[in-house]
C-alpha positions as CSV (number, residue, x, y, z in Angstrom):
1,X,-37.3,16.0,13.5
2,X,-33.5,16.3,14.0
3,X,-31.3,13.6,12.4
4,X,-29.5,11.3,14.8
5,X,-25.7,11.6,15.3
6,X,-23.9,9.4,12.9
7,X,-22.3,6.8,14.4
8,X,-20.6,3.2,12.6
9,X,-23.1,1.5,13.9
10,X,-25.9,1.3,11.0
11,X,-23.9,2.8,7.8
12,X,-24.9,1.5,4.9
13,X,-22.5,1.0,1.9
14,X,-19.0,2.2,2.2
15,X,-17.9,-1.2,4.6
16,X,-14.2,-1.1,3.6
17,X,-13.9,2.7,4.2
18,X,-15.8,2.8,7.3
19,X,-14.3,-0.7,8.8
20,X,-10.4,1.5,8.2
21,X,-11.5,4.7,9.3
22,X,-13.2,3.4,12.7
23,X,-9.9,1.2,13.1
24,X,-7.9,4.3,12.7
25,X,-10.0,6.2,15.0
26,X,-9.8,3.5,17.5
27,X,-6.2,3.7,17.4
28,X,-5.9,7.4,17.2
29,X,-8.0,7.4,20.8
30,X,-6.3,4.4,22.3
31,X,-3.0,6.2,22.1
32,X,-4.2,9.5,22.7
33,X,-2.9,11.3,19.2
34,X,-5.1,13.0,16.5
35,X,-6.0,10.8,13.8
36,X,-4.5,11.3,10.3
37,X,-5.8,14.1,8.1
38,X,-8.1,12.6,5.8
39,X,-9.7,13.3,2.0
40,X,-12.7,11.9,0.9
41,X,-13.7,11.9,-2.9
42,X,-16.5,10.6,-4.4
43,X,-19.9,12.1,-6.0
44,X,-22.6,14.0,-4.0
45,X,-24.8,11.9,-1.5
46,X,-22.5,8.8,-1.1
47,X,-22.1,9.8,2.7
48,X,-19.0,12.1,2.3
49,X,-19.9,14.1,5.5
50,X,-22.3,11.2,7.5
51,X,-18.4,9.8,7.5
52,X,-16.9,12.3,8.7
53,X,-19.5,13.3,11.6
54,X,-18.8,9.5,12.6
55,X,-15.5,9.9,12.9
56,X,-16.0,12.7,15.0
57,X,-18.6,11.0,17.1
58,X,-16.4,7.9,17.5
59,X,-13.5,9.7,18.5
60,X,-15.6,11.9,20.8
61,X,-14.2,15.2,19.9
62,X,-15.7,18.7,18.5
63,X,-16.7,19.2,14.9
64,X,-15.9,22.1,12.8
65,X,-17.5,22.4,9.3
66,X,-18.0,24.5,5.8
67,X,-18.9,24.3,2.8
68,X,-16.4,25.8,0.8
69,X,-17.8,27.7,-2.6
70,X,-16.2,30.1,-4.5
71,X,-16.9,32.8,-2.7
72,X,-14.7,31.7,0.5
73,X,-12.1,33.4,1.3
74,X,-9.0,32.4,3.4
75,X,-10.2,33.8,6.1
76,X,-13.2,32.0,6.3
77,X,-10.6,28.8,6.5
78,X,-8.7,30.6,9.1
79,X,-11.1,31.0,11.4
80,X,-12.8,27.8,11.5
81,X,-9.0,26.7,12.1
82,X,-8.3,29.1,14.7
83,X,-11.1,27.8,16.9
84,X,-10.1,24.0,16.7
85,X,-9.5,22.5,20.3
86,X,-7.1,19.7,21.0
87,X,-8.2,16.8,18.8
88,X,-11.0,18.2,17.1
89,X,-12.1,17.5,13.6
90,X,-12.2,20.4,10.8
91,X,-14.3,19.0,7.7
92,X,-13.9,21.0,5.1
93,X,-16.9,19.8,2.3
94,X,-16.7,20.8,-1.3
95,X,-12.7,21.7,-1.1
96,X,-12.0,22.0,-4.7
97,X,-13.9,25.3,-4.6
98,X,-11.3,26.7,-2.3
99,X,-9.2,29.0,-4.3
100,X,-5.7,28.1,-4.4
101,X,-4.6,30.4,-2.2
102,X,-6.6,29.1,0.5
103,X,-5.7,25.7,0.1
104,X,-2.0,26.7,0.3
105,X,-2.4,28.2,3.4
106,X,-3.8,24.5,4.5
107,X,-0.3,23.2,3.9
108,X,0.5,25.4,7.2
109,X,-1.4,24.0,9.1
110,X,-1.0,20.9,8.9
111,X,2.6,20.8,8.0
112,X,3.1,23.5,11.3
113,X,-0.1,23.6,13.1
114,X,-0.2,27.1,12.4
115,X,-2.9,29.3,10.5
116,X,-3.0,33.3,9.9
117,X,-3.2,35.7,12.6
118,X,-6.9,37.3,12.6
119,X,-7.5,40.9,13.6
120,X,-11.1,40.7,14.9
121,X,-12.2,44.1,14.2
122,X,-11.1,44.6,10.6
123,X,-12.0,40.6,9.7
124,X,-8.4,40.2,7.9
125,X,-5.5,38.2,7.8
126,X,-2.5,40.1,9.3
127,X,0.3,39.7,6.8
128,X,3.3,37.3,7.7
129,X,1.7,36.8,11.1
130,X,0.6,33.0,12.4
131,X,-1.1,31.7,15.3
132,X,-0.2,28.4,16.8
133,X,-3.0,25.8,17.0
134,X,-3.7,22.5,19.0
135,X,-3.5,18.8,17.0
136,X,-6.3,18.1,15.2
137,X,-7.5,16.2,12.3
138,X,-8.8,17.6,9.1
139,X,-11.5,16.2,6.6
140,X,-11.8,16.9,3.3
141,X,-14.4,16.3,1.0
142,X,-14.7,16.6,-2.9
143,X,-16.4,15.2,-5.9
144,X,-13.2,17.0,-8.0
145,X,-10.1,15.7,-6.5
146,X,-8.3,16.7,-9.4
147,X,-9.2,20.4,-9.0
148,X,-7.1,20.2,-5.5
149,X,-3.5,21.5,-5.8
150,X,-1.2,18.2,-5.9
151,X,0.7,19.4,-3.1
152,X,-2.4,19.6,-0.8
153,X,-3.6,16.0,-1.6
154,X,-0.1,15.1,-1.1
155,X,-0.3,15.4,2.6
156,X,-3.3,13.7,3.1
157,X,-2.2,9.7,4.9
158,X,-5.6,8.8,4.3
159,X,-7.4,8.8,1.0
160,X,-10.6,7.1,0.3
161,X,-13.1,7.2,-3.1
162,X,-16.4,6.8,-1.9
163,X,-18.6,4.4,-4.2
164,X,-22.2,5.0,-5.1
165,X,-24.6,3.1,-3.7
166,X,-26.3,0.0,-4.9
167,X,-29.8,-0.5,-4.9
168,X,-30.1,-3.1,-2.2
169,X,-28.2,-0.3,-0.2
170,X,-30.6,2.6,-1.3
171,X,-33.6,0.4,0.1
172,X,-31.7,0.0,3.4
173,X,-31.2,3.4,3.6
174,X,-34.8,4.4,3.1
175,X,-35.9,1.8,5.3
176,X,-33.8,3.1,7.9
């Protein structure tokens, strides 16, 4: 059986973070702009990417994700960036495994909304070429903020450390 689409509505733990993130959301829609890009930290299974999919629920707009390791490339990035729409969300989970090089080449886009041109049939970055790309909002997610490259978590408006969960939140969450 599927899981449901997240949604505010029923997450457990996390109040503070959720109560600003759907108020930013809210306000992001209501004036019709992208909401702030956003980094999430905390350990594994404290509802990093539940939040994000929320946020893109809320907000009603297409979801992009990966899983970065250390075997993705800048290309990978690129084209997960290249296919964004007008307000869409790009979660990136696990960014700290994103090789420096890759997350330099996220201060582009966000700083200029612009990411590597692609050449389709040899699956690599053109050198010194860029394609422009609609507003959007990017997610990040780590358990190692401190393996990000300052200047990257510099840009981020919205920073949040996810706690753990307490136990009468685990049993709501297995009840659930």
């Amino acid at each position: 059986m599927p899981r449901p689409i997240p949604t505010w509505h029923g997450f457990v733990g996390q109040r503070d973070i959720v109560a600003s993130l759907a108020e930013h959301a809210r306000g992001a829609v209501q004036k019709a702009e992208t909401l702030p890009h956003v980094l999430l930290g905390g350990q594994s299974g404290v509802g990093k990417t539940h939040l994000a999919r929320a946020v893109s629920a809320d907000m009603q707009t297409g979801f992009h994700d990966h899983c970065c390791d250390r075997q993705t490339k800048k290309i990978d990035v690129a084209e997960k960036l290249a296919a964004v729409k007008k307000g869409d969300i790009v979660f990136l989970d696990e960014i700290h495994a994103l090789p420096a090089d890759g997350q330099e080449m996220l201060y582009v886009a966000i700083d200029g909304q612009r990411v590597p041109k692609i050449d389709p049939e040899k699956r690599r970055l053109v050198p010194s070429q860029w394609t422009n790309v609609p507003a959007f909002t990017l997610i990040l997610a780590t358990d190692q903020p401190g393996r990000l490259l300052k200047a990257l978590r510099q840009r981020f408006d919205l920073c949040y450390t996810l706690a753990e969960y307490t136990i009468p939140e685990l049993r709501q969450i297995v009840f659930n």
